[in-house]
PDB file of N, CA, C and O in Angstrom:
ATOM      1  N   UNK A   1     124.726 109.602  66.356  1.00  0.00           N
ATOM      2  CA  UNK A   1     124.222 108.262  66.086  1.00  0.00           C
ATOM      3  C   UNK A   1     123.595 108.222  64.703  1.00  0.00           C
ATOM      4  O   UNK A   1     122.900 109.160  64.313  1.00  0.00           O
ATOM      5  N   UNK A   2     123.855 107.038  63.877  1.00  0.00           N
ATOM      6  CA  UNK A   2     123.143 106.980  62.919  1.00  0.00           C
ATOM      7  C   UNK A   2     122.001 105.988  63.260  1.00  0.00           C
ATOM      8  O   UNK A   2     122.052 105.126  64.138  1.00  0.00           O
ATOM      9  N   UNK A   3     120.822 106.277  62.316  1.00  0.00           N
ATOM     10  CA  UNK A   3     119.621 105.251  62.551  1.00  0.00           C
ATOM     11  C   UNK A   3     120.007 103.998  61.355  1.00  0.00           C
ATOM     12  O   UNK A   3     119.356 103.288  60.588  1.00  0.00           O
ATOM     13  N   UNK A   4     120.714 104.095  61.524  1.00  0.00           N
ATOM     14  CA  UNK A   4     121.226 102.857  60.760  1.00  0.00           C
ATOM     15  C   UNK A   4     122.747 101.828  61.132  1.00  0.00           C
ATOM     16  O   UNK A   4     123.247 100.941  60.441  1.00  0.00           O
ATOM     17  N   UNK A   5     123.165 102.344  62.418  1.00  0.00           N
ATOM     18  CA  UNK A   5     123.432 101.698  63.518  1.00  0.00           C
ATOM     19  C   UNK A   5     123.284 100.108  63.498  1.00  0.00           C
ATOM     20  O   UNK A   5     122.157  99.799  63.112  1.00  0.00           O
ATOM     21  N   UNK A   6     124.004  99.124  63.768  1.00  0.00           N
ATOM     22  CA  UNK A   6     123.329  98.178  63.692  1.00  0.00           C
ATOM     23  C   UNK A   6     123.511  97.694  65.227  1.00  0.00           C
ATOM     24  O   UNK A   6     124.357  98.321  65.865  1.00  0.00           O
ATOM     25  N   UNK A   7     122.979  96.891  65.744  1.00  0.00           N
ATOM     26  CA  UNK A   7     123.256  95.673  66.930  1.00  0.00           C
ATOM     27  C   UNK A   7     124.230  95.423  66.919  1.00  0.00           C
ATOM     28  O   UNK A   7     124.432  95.188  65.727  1.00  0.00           O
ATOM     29  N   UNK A   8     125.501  95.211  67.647  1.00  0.00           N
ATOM     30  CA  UNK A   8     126.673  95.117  68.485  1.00  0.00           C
ATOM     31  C   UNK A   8     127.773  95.683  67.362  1.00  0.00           C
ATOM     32  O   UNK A   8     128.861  95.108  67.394  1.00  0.00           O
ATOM     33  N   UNK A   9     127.601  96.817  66.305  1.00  0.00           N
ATOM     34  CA  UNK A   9     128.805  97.521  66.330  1.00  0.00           C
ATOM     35  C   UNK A   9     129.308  97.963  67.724  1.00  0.00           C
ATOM     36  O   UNK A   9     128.767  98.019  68.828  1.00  0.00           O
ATOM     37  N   UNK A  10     130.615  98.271  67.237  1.00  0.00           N
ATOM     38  CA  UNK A  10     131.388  99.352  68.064  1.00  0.00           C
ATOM     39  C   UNK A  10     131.712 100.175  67.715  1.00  0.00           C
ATOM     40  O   UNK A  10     131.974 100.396  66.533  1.00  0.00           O
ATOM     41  N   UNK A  11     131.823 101.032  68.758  1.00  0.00           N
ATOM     42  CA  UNK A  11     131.267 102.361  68.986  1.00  0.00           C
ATOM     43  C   UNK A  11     132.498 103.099  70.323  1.00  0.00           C
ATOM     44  O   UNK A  11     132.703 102.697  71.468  1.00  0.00           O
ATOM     45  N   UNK A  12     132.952 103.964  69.773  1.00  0.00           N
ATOM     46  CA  UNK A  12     134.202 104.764  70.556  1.00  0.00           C
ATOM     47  C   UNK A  12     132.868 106.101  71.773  1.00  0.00           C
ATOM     48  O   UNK A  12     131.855 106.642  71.329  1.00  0.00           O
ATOM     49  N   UNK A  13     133.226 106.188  72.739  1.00  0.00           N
ATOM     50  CA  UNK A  13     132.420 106.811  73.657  1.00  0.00           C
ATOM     51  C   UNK A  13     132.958 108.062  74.466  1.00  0.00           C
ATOM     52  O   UNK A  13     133.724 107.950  75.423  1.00  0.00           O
ATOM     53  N   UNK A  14     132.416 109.417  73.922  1.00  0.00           N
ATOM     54  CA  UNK A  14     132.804 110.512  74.523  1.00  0.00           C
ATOM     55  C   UNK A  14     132.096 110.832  76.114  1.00  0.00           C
ATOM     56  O   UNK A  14     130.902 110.588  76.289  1.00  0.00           O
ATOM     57  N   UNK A  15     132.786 111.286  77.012  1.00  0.00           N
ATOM     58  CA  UNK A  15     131.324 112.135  77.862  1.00  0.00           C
ATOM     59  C   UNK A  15     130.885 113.488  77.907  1.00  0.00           C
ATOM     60  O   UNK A  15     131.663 114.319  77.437  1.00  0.00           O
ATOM     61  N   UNK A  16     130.296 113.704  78.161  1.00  0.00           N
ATOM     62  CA  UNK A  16     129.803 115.188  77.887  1.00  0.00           C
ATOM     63  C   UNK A  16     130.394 116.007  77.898  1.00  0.00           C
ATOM     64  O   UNK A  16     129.854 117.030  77.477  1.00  0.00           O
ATOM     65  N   UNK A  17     131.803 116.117  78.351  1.00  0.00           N
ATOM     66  CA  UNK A  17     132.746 117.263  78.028  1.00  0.00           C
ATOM     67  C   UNK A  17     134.575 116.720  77.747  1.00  0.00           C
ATOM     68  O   UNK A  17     135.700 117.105  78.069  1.00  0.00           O
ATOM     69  N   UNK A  18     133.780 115.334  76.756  1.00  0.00           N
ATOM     70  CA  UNK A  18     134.642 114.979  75.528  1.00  0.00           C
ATOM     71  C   UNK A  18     136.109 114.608  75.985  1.00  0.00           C
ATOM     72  O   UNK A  18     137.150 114.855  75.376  1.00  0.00           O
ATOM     73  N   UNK A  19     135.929 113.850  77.400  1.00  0.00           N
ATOM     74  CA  UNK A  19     136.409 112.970  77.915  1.00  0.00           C
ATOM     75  C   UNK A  19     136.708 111.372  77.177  1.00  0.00           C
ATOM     76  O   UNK A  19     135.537 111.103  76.909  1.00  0.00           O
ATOM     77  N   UNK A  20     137.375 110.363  76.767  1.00  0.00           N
ATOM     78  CA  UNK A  20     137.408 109.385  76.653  1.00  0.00           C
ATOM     79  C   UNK A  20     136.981 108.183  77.523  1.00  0.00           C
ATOM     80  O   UNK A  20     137.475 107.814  78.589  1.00  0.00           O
ATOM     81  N   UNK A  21     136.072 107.716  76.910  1.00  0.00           N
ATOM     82  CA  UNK A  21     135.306 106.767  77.962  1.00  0.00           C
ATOM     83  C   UNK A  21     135.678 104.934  77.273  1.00  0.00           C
ATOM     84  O   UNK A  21     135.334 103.854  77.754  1.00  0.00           O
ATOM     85  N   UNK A  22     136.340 105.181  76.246  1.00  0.00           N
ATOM     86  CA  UNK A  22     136.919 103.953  75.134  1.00  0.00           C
ATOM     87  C   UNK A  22     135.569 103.402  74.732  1.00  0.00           C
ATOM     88  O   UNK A  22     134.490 103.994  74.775  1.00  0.00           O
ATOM     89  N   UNK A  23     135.825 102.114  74.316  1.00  0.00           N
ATOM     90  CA  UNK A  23     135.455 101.757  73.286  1.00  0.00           C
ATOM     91  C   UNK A  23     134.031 100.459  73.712  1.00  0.00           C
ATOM     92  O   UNK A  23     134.249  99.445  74.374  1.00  0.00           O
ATOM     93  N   UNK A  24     133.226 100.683  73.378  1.00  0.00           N
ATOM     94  CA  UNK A  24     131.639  99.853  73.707  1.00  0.00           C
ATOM     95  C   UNK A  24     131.031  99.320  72.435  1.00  0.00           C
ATOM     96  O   UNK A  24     131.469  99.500  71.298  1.00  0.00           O
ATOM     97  N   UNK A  25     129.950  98.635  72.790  1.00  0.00           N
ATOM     98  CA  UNK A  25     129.534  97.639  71.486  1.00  0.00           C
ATOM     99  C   UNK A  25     127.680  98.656  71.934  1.00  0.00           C
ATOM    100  O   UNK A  25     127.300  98.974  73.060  1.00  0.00           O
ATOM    101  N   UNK A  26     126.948  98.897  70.603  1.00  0.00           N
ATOM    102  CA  UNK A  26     125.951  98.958  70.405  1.00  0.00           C
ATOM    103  C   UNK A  26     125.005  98.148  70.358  1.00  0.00           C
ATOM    104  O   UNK A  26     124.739  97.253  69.556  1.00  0.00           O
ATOM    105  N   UNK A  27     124.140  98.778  71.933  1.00  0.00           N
ATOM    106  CA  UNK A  27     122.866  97.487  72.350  1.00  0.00           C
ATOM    107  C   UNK A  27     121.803  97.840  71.621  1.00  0.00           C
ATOM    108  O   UNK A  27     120.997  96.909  71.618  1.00  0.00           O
ATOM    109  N   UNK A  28     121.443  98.732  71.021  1.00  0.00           N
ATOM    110  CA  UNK A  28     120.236  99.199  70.288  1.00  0.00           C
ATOM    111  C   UNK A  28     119.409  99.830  71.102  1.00  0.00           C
ATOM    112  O   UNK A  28     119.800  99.884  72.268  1.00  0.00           O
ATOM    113  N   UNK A  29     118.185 100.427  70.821  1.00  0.00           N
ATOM    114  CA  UNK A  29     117.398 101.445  71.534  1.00  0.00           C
ATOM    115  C   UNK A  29     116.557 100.731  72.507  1.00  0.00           C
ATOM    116  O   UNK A  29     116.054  99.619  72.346  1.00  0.00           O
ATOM    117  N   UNK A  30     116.449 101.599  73.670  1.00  0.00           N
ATOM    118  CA  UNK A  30     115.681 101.418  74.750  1.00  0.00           C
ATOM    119  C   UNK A  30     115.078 102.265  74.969  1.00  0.00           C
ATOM    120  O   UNK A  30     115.458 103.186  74.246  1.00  0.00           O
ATOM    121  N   UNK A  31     113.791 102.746  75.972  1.00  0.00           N
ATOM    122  CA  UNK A  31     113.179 103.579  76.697  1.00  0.00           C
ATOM    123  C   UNK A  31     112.928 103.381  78.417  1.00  0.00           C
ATOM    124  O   UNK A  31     113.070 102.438  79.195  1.00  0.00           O
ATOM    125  N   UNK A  32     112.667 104.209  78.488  1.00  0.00           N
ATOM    126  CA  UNK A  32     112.050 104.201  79.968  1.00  0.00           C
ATOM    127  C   UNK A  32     110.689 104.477  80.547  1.00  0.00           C
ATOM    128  O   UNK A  32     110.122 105.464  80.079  1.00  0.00           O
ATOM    129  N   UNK A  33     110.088 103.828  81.431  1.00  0.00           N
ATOM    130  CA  UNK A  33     108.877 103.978  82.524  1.00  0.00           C
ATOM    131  C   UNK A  33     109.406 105.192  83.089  1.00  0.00           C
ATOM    132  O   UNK A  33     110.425 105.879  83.154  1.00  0.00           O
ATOM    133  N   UNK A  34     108.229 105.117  83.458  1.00  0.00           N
ATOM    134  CA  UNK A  34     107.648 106.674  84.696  1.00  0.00           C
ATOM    135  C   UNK A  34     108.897 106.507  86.069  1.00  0.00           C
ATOM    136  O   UNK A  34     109.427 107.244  86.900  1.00  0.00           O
ATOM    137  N   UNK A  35     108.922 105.480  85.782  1.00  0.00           N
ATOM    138  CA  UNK A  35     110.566 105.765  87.564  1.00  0.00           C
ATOM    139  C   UNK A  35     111.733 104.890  86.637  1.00  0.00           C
ATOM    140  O   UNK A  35     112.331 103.847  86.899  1.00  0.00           O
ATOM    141  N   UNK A  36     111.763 105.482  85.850  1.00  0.00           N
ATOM    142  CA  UNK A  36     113.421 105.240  84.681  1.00  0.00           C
ATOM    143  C   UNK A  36     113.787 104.045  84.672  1.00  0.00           C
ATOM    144  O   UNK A  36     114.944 103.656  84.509  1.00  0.00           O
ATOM    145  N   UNK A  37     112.958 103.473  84.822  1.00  0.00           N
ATOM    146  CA  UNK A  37     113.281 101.844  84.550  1.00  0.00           C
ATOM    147  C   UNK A  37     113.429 101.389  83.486  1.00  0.00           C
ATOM    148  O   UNK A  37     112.317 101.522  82.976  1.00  0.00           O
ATOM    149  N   UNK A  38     114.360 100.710  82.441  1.00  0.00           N
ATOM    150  CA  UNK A  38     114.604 100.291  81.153  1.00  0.00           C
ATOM    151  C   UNK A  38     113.456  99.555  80.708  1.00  0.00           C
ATOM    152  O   UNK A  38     112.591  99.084  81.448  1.00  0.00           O
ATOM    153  N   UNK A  39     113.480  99.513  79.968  1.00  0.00           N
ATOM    154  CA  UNK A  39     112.020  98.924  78.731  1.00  0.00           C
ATOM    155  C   UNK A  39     112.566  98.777  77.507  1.00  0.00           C
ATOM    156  O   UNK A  39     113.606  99.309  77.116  1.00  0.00           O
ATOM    157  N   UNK A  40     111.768  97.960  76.828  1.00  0.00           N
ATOM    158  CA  UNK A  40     112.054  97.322  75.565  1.00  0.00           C
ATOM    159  C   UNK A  40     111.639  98.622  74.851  1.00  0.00           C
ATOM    160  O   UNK A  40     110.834  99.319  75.469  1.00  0.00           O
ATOM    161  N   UNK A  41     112.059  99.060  73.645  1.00  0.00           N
ATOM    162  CA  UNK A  41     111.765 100.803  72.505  1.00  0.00           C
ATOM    163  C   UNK A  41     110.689  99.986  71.689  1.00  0.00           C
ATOM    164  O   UNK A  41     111.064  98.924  71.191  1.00  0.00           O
ATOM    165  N   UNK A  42     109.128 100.471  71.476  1.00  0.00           N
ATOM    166  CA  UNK A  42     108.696 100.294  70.662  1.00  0.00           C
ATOM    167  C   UNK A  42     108.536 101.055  69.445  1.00  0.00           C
ATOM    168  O   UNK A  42     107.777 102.023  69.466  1.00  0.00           O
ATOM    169  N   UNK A  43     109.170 100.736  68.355  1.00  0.00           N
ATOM    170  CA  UNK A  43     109.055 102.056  67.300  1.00  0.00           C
ATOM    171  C   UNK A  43     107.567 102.390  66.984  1.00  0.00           C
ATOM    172  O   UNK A  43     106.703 101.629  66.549  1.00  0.00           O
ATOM    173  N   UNK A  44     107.460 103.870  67.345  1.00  0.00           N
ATOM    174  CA  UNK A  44     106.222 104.589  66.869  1.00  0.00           C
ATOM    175  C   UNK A  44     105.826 104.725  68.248  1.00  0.00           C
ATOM    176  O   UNK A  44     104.901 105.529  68.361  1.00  0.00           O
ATOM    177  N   UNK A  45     106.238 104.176  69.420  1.00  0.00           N
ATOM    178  CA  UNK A  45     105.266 104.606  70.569  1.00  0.00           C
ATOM    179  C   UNK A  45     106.307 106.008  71.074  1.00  0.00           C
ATOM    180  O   UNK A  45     106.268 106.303  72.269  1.00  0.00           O
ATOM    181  N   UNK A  46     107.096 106.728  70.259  1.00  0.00           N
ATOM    182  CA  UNK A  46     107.966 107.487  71.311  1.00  0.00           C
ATOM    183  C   UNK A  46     108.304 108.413  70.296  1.00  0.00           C
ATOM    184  O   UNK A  46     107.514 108.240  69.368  1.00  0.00           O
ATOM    185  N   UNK A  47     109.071 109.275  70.052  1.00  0.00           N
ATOM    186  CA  UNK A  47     110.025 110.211  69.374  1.00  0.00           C
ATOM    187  C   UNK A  47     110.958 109.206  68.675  1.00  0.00           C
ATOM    188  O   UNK A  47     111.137 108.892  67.498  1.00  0.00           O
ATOM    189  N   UNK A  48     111.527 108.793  69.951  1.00  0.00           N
ATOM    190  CA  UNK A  48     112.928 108.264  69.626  1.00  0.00           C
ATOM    191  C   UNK A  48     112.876 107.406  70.751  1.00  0.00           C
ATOM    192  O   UNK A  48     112.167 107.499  71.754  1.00  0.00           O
ATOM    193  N   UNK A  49     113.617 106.663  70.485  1.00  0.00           N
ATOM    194  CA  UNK A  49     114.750 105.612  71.521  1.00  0.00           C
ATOM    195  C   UNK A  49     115.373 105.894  71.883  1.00  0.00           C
ATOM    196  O   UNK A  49     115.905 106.694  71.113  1.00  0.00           O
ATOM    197  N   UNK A  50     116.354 105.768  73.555  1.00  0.00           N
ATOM    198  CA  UNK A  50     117.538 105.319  73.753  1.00  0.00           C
ATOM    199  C   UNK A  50     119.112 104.579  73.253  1.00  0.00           C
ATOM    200  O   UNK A  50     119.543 103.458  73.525  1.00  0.00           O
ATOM    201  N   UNK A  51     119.569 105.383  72.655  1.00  0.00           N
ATOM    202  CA  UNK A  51     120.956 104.045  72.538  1.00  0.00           C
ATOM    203  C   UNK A  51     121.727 103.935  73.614  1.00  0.00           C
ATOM    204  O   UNK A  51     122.305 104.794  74.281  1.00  0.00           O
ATOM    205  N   UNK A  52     121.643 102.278  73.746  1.00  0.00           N
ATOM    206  CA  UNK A  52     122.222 101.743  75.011  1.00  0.00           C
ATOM    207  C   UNK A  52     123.641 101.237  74.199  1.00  0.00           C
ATOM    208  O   UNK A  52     123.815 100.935  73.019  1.00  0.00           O
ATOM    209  N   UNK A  53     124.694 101.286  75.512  1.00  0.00           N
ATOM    210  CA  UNK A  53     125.726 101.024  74.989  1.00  0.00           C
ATOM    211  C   UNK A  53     126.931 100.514  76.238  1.00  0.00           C
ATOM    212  O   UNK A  53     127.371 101.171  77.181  1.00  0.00           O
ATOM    213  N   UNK A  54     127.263  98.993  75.786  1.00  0.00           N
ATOM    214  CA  UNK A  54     128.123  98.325  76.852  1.00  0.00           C
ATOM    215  C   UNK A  54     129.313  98.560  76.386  1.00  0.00           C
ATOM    216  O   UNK A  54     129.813  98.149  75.339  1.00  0.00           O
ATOM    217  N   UNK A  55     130.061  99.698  77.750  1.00  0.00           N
ATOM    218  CA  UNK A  55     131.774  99.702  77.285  1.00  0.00           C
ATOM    219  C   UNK A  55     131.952  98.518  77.918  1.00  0.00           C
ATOM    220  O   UNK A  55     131.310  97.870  78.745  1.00  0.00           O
ATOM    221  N   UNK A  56     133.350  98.341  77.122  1.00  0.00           N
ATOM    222  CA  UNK A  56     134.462  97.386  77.451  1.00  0.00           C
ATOM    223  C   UNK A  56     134.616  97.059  79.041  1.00  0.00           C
ATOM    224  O   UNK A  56     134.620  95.926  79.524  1.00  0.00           O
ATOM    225  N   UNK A  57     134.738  98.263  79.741  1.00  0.00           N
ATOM    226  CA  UNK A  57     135.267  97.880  81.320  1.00  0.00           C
ATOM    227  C   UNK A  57     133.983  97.466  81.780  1.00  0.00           C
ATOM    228  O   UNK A  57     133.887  97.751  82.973  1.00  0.00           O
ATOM    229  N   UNK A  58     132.682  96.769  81.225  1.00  0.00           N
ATOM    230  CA  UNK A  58     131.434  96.424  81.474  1.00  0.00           C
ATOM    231  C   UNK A  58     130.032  97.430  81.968  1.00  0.00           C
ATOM    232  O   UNK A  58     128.883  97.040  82.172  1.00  0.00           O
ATOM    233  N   UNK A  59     130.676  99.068  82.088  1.00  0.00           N
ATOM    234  CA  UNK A  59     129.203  99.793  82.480  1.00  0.00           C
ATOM    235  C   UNK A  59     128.065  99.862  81.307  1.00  0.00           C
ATOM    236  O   UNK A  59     128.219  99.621  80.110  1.00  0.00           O
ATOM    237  N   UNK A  60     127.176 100.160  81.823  1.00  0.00           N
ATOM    238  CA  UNK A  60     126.087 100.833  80.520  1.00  0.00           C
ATOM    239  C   UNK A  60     125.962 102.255  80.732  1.00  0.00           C
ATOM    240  O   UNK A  60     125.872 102.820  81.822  1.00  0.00           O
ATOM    241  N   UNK A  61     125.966 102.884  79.348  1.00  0.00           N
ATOM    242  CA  UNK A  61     125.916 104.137  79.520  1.00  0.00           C
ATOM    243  C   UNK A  61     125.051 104.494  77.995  1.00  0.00           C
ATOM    244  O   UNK A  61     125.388 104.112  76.875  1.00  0.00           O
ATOM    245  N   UNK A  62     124.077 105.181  78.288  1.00  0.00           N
ATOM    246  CA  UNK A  62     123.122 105.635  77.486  1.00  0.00           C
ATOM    247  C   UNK A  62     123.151 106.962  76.308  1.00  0.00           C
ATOM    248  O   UNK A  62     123.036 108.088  76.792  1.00  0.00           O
ATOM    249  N   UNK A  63     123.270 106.872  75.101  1.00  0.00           N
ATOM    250  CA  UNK A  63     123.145 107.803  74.514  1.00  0.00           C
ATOM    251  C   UNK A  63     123.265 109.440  74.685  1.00  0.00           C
ATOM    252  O   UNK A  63     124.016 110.334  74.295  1.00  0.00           O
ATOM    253  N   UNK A  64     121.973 109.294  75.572  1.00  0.00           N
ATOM    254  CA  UNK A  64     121.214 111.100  76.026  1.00  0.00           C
ATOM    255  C   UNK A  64     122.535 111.465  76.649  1.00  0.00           C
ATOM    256  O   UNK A  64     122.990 112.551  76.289  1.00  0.00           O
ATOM    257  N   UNK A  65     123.448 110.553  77.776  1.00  0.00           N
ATOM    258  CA  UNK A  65     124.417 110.798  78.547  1.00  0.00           C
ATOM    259  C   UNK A  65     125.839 111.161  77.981  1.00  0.00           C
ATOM    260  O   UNK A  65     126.825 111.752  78.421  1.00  0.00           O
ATOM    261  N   UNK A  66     125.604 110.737  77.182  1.00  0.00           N
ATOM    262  CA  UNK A  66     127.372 110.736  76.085  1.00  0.00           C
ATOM    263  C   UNK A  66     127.454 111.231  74.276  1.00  0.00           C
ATOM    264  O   UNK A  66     126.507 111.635  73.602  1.00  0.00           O
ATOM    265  N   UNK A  67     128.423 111.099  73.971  1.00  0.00           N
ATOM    266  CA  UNK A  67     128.825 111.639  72.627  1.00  0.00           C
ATOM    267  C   UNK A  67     129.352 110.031  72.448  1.00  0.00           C
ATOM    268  O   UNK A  67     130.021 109.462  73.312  1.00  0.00           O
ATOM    269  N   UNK A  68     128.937 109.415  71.194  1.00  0.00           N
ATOM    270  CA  UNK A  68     129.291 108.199  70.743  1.00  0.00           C
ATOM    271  C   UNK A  68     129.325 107.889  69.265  1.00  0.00           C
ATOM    272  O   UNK A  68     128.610 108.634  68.594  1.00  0.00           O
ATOM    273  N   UNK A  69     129.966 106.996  68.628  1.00  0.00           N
ATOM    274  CA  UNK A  69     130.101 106.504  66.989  1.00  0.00           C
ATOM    275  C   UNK A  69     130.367 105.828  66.685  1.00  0.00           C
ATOM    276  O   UNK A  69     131.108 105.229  67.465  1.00  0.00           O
ATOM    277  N   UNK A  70     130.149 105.170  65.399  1.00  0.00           N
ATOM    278  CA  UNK A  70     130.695 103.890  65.456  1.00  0.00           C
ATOM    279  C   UNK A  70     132.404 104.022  64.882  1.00  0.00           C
ATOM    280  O   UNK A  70     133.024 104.971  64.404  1.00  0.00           O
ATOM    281  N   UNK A  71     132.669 103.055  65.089  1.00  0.00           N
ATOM    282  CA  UNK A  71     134.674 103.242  64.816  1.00  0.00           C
ATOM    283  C   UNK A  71     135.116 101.838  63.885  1.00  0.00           C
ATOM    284  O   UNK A  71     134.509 100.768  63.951  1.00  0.00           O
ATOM    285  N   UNK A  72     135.926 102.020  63.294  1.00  0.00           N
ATOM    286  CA  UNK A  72     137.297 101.334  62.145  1.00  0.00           C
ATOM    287  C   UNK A  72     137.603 100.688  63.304  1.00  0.00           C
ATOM    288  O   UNK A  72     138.089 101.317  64.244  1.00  0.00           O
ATOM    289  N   UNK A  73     137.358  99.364  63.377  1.00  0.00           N
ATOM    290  CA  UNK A  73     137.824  98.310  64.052  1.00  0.00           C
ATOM    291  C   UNK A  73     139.441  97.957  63.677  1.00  0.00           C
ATOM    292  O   UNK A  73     140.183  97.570  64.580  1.00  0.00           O
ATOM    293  N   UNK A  74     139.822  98.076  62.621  1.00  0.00           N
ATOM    294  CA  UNK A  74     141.109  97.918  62.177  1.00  0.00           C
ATOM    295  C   UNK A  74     141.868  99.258  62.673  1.00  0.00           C
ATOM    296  O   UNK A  74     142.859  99.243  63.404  1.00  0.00           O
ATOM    297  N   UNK A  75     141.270 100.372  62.180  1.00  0.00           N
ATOM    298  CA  UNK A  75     141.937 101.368  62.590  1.00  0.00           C
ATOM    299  C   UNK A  75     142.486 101.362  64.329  1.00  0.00           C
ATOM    300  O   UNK A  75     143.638 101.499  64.741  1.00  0.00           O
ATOM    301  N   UNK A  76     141.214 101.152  65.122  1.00  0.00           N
ATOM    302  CA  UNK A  76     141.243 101.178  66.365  1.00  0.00           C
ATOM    303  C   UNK A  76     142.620 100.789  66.769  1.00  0.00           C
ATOM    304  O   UNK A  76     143.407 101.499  67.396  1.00  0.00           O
ATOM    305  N   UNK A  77     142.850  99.402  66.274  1.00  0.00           N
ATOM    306  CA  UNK A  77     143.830  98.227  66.264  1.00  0.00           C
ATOM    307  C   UNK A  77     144.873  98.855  66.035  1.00  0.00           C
ATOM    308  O   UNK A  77     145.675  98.932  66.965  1.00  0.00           O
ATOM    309  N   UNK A  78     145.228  99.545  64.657  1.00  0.00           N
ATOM    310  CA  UNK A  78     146.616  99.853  64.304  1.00  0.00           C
ATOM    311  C   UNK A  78     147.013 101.796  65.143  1.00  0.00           C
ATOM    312  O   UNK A  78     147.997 102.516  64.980  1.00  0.00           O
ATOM    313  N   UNK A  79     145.917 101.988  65.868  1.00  0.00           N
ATOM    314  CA  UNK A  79     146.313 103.463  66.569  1.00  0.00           C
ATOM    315  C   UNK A  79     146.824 102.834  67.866  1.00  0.00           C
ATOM    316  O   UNK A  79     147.642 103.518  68.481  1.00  0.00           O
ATOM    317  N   UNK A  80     146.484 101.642  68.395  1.00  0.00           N
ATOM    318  CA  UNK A  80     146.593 101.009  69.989  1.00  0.00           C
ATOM    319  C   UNK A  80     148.285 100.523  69.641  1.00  0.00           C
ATOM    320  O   UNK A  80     149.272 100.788  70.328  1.00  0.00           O
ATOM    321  N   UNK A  81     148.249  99.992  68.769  1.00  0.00           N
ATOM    322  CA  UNK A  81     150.023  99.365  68.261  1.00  0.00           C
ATOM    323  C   UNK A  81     150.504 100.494  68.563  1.00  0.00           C
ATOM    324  O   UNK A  81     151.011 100.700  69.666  1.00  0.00           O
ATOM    325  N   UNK A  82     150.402 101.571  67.447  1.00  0.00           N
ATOM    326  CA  UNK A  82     151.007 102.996  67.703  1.00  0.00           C
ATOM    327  C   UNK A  82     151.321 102.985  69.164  1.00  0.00           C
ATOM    328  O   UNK A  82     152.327 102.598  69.758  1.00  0.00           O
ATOM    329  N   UNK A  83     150.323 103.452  69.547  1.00  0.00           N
ATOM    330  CA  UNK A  83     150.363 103.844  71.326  1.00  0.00           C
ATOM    331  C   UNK A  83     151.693 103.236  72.099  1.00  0.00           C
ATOM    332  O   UNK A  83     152.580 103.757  72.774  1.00  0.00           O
ATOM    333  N   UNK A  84     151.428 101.992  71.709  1.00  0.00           N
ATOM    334  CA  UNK A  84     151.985 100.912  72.721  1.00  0.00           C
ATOM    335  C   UNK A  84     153.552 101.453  72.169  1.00  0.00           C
ATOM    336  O   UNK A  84     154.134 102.107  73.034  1.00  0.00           O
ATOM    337  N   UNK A  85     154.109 101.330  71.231  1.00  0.00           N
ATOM    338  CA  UNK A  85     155.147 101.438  70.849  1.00  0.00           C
ATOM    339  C   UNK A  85     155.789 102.507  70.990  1.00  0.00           C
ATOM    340  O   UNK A  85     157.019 102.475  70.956  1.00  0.00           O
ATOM    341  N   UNK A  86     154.948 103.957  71.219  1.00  0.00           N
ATOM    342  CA  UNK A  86     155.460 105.215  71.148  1.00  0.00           C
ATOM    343  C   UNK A  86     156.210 105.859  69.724  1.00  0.00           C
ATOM    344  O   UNK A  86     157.008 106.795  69.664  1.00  0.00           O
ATOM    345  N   UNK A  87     155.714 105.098  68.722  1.00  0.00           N
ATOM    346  CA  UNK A  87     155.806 105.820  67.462  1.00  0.00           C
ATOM    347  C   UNK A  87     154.861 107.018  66.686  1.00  0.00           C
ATOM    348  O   UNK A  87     153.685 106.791  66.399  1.00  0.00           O
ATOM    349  N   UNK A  88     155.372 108.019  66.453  1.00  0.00           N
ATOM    350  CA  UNK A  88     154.325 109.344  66.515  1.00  0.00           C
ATOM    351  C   UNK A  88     154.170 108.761  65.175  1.00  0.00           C
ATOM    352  O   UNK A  88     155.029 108.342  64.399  1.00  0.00           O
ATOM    353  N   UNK A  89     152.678 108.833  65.051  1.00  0.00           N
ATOM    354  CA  UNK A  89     151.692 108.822  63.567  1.00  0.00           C
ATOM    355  C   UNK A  89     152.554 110.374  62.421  1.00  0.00           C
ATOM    356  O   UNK A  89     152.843 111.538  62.700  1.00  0.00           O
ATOM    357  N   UNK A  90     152.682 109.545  61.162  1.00  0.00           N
ATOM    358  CA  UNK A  90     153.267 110.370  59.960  1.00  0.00           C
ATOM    359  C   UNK A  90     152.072 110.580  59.030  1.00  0.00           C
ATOM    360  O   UNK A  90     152.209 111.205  57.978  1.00  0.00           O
TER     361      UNK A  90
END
């Protein structure tokens, strides 16, 4: 993650053993209460924040939990054409 991240990039989503989880938009940092309940991140009350992050098929899945980045929206686009077509990248 970069700290310079902004609010609803997107963001391609690994899981912990670099699984494809596709492609989510960046909710920005969160924390948690004493029984893991989401909370608003106040900067300076913590280490760090949470990055929250809504994939596409609608779950939330949190930072600490996954490998994530932000991604070439165009690129994304012209690797999915690829796909679809079954033309191997030159």
């Amino acid at each position: 993650m970069s700290v310079e991240t902004k609010i609803g990039a997107r963001v391609r989503v690994l899981s912990v053993d670099h699984k494809d989880l596709g492609l989510g938009t960046y909710q920005g940092l969160v924390d948690f209460d004493d029984e893991d309940n989401e909370i608003p991140y106040v900067e300076g009350e913590d280490a760090f924040g949470h990055p929250k992050i809504l994939l596409d098929t609608g779950e939330i899945i949190y930072g600490i939990q996954c490998w994530w980045s932000e991604v070439d929206e165009e690129l994304e686009v012209a690797l999915a054409e690829v796909e679809k077509i079954g033309q191997p990248l030159q």
